[in-house]
C-alpha positions in Angstrom: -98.8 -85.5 17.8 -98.9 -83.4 14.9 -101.1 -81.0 12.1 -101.2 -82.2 8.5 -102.0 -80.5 5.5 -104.1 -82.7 3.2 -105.1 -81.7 -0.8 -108.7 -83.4 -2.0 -109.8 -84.4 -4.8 -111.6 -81.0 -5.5 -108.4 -79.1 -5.2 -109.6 -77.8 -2.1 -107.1 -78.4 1.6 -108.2 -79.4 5.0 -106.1 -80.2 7.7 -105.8 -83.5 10.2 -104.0 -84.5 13.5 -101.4 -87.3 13.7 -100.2 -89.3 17.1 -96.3 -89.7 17.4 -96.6 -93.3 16.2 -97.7 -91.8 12.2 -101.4 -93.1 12.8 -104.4 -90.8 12.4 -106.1 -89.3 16.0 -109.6 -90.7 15.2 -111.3 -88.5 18.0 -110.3 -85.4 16.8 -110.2 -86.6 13.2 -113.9 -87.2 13.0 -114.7 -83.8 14.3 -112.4 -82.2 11.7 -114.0 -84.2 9.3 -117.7 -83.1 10.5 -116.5 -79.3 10.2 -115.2 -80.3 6.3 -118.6 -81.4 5.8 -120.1 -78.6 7.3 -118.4 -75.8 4.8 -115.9 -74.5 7.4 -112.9 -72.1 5.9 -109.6 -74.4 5.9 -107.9 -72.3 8.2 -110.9 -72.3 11.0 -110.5 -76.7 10.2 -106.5 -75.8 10.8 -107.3 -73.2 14.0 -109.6 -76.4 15.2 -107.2 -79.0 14.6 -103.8 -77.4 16.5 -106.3 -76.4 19.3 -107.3 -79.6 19.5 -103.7 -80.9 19.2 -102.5 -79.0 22.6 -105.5 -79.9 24.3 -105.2 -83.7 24.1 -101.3 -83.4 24.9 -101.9 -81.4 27.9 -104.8 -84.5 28.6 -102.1 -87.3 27.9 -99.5 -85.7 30.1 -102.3 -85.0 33.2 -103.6 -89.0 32.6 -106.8 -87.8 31.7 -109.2 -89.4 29.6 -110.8 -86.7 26.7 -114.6 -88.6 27.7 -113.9 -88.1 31.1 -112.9 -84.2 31.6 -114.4 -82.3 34.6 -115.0 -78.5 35.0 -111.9 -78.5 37.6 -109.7 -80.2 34.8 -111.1 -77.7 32.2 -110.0 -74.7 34.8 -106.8 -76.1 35.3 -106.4 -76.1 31.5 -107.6 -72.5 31.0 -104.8 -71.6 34.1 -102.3 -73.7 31.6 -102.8 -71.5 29.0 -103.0 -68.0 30.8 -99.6 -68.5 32.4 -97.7 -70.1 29.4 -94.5 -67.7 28.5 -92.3 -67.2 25.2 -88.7 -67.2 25.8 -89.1 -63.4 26.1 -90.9 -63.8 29.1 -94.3 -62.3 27.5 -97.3 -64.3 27.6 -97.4 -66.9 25.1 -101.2 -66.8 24.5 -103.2 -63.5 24.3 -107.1 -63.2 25.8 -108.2 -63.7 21.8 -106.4 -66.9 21.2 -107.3 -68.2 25.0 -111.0 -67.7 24.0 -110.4 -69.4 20.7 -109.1 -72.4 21.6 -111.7 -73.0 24.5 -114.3 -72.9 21.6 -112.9 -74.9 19.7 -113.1 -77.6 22.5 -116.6 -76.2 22.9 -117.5 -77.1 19.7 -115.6 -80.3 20.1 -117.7 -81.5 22.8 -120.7 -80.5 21.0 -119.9 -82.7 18.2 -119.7 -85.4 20.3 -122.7 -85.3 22.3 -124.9 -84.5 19.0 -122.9 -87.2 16.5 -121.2 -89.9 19.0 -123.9 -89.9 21.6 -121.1 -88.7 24.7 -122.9 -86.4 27.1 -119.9 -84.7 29.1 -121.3 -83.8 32.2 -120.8 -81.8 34.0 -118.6 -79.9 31.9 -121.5 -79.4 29.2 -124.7 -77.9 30.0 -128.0 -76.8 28.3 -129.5 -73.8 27.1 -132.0 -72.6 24.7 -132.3 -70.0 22.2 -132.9 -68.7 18.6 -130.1 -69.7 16.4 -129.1 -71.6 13.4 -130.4 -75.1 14.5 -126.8 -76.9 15.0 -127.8 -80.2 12.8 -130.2 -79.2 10.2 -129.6 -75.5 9.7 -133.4 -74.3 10.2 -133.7 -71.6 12.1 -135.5 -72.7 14.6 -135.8 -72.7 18.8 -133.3 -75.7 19.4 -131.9 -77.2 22.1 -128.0 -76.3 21.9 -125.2 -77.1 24.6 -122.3 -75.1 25.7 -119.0 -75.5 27.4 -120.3 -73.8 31.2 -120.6 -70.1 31.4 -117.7 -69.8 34.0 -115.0 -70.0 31.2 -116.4 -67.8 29.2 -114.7 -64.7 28.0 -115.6 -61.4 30.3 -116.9 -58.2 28.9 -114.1 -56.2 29.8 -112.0 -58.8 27.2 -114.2 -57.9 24.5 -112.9 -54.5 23.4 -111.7 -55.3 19.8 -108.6 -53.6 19.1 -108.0 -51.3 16.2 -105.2 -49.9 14.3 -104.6 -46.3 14.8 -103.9 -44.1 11.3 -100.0 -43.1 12.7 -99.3 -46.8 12.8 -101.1 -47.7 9.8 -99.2 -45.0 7.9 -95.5 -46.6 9.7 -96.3 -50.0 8.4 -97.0 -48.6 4.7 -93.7 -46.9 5.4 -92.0 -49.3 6.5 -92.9 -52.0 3.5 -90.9 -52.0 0.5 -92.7 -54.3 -1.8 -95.2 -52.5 -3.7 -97.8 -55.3 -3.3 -97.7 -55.8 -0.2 -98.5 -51.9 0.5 -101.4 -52.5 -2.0 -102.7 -55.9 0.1 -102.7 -53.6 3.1 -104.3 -50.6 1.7 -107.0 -53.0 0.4 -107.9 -53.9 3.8 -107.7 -50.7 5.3 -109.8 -49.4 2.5 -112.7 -52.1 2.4 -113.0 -53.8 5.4 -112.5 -57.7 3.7 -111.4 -60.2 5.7 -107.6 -61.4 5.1 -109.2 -64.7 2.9 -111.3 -62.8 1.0 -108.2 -60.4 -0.2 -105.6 -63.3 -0.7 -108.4 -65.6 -2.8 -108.9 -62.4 -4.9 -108.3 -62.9 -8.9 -107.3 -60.1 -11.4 -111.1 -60.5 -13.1 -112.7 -59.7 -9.8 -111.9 -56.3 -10.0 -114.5 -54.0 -11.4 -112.7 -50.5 -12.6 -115.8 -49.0 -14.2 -118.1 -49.7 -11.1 -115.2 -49.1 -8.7 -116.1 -52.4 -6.9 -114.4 -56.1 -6.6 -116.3 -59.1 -6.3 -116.0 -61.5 -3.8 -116.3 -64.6 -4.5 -116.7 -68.0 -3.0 -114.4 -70.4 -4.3 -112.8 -74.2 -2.6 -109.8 -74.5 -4.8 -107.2 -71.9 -3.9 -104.0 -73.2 -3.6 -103.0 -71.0 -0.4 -105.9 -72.6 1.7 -107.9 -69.7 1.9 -111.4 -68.7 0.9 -114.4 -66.0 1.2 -116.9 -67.4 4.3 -119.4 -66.1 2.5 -121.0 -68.2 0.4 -122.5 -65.8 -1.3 -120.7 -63.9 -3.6 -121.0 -60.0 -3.0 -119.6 -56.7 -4.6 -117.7 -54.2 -2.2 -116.7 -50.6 -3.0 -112.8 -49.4 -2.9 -111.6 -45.6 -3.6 -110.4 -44.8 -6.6 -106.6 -43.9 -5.9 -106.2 -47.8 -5.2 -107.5 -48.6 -8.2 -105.0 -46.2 -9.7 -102.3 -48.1 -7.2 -103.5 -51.6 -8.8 -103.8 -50.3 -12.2 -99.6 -48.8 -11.4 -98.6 -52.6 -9.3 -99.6 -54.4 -12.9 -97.1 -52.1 -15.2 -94.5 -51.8 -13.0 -94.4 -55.0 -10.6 -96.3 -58.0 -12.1 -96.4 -57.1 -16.3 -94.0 -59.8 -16.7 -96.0 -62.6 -14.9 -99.0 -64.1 -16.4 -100.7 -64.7 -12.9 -104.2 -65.5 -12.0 -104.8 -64.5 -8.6 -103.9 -60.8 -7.5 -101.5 -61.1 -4.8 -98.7 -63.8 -6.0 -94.9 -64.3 -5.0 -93.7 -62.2 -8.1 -90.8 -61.0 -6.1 -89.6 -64.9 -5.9 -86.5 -66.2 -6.9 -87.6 -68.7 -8.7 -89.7 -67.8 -11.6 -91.6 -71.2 -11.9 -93.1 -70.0 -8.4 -94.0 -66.7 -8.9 -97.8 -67.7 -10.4 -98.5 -68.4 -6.7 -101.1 -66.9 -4.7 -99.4 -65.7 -1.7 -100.0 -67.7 1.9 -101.5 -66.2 5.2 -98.9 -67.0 6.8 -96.3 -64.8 5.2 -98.9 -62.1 5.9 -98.8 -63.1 9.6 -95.0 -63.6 9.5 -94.4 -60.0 8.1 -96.8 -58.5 10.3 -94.9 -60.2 13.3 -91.7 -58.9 11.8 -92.8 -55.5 12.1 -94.3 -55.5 15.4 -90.3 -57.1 16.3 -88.8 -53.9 14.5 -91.2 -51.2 15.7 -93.1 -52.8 19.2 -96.1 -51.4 17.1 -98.7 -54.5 17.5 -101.2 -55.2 14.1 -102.9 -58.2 12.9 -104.7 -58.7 9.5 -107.8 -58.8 11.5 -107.6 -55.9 13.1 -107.9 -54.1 9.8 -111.3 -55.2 9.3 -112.3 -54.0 13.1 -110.5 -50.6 12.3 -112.6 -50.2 9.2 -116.3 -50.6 10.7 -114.9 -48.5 13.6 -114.1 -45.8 11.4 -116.7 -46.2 9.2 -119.4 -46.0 11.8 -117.6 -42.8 13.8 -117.7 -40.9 10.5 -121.1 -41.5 9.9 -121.7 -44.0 7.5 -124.9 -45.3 7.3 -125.0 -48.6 9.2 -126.5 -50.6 6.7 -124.2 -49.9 4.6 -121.0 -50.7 6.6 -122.9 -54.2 7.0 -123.0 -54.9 3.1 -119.4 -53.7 2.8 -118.6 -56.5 5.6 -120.4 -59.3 4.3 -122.5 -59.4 7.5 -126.4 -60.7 7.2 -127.9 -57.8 8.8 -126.6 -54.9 10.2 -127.6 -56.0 13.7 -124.7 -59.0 13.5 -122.5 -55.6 13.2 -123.8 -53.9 16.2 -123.5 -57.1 18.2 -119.9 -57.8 17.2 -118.3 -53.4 17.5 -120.0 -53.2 20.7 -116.9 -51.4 21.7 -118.1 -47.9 20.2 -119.2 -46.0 23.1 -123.1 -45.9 23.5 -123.2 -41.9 21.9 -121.6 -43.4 18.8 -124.0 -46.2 18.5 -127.2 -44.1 19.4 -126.3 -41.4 16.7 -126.0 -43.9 14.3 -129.2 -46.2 14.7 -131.4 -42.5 15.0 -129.6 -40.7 11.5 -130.7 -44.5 9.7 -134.1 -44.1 11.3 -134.7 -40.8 10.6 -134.2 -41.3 7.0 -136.3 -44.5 6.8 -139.4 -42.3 8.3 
């Protein structure tokens, strides 16, 4: 069984899952095909579909049927994934990627009991709350159904991890390619998710507001694009606008490119136009971490940015906009790992001022 990368008609990708014999997984394939419909980011449809890869493998190989999984068989599958090793010996999966792919079969088996009509018990069960209504996206009270409680992640493997400014400052060191130092001073300095940056075209830059605009677009080449649908300005510092305007004249004068962070550095000339990949991100990041045994992921950019944002003080409505969250209250619910004195000096400075 295997993940394919598919190009449609609209120049956007999505991704679908293969059986050893070259035929399409229908199961799975319908569900990746609901989440296309849906709007999902193509690497969340990729994230979905490898997930979903493992898990029917590790079904095939136990003779169990995907309609007919019990909470015992979903257990010993959680245990599967805690104790797998790398060659190394480490842990092949960490807590985040554990949680992932369990809700990815949560969401699987939400698919199918609202779109095929397969109730799953007992491994599904209700609950009710105020949400996004799951099929016509009014926000309403709605019935919803989730994977049981018991395999949920804990609270003490929520702490989000951030990057600490020693190691942030090794990386930059440590790079020798001057736009790869400007990618990761972008996120450090604006908090964007690692989409966001890599869809990111020379005309989105505003140099006489200071800002960049980011925008929602389906047809980027690398697979990647902005979750929000909306498209929304956010603020970066001068000096890397002075590093930008410097990467153009010395790095990238020679190449008529669209998009801002491109292979320029590429042998082949004809390939230099294109917008760099997450995965070389990911892959140069891992490099690093091999090198130094300093751990960072794109991500955890964004996480260090709200942290430090909200421990110096900066309004929390304002980090929110910066973010692309909704409200600020989707960015107190998701950095609940700021200590309660951080939190509490916050929310009073933003209500003092609105008195």
């Amino acid at each position: 069984m295997k993940v394919e990368k598919l190009s449609k008609a609209d120049k956007s990708v999505s991704y679908r899952v293969y059986q050893s014999d070259g035929l399409p997984q229908d199961i799975i394939n319908g569900f990746l095909r609901n989440r296309d419909n849906r709007g999902y980011a193509p690497l969340t449809i990729k994230s979905h579909a490898i997930d979903l890869k493992e898990f029917f493998i590790w079904l095939s190989v136990n003779n169990i049927d995907w309609s007919d999984v019990s909470l015992s068989d979903l257990e010993d599958y959680l245990s599967y994934l805690s104790y797998q090793s790398k060659s190394n010996g480490k842990p092949k999966n960490s807590n985040s990627s554990i949680r992932r792919k369990i809700s990815s079969i949560n969401s699987f088996y939400r698919y199918q009991t609202f779109y095929s009509g397969i109730f799953v018990s007992p491994l599904i069960v209700k609950r009710y709350y105020k949400q996004r209504a799951f099929l016509t996206g009014e926000p309403r009270k709605h019935e919803q159904y989730s994977v049981i409680e018991g395999i949920r992640k804990t609270s003490s493997e929520n702490n989000i991890k951030v990057i600490d400014e020693q190691e942030y400052k090794q990386l930059l060191s440590w790079l020798v390619k001057s736009r790869d130092k400007l990618f990761f001073t972008l996120l450090w300095e604006t908090g964007l998710r690692v989409g966001q940056a890599l869809q990111l075209k020379h005309v989105d830059i505003n140099y006489q507001e200071g800002s960049i605009d980011v925008v929602y677009r389906k047809d980027n080449p690398n697979g990647v694009y902005s979750k929000n649908k909306q498209t929304y300005k956010v603020f970066t510092p001068l000096f890397w606008l002075r590093e930008y305007t410097n990467y153009l004249i010395e790095d990238s004068d020679d190449y008529n490119t669209e998009y801002l962070f491109c292979s320029i550095y590429n042998r082949d000339r004809n390939a230099r136009d294109k917008p760099i990949s997450y995965e070389y991100y990911k892959n140069l990041l891992n490099k690093f971490e091999h090198e130094t045994g300093i751990h960072i992921t794109c991500h955890m950019f964004r996480h260090t940015f709200v942290t430090r944002s909200m421990r110096n003080k900066v309004p929390i409505d304002y980090i929110s906009r910066q973010v692309g969250h909704k409200s600020a209250v989707t960015t107190q619910k998701i950095y609940e790992h700021l200590n309660v004195d951080d939190l509490r000096e916050v929310l009073e400075r933003d209500d003092d001022k609105k008195q």
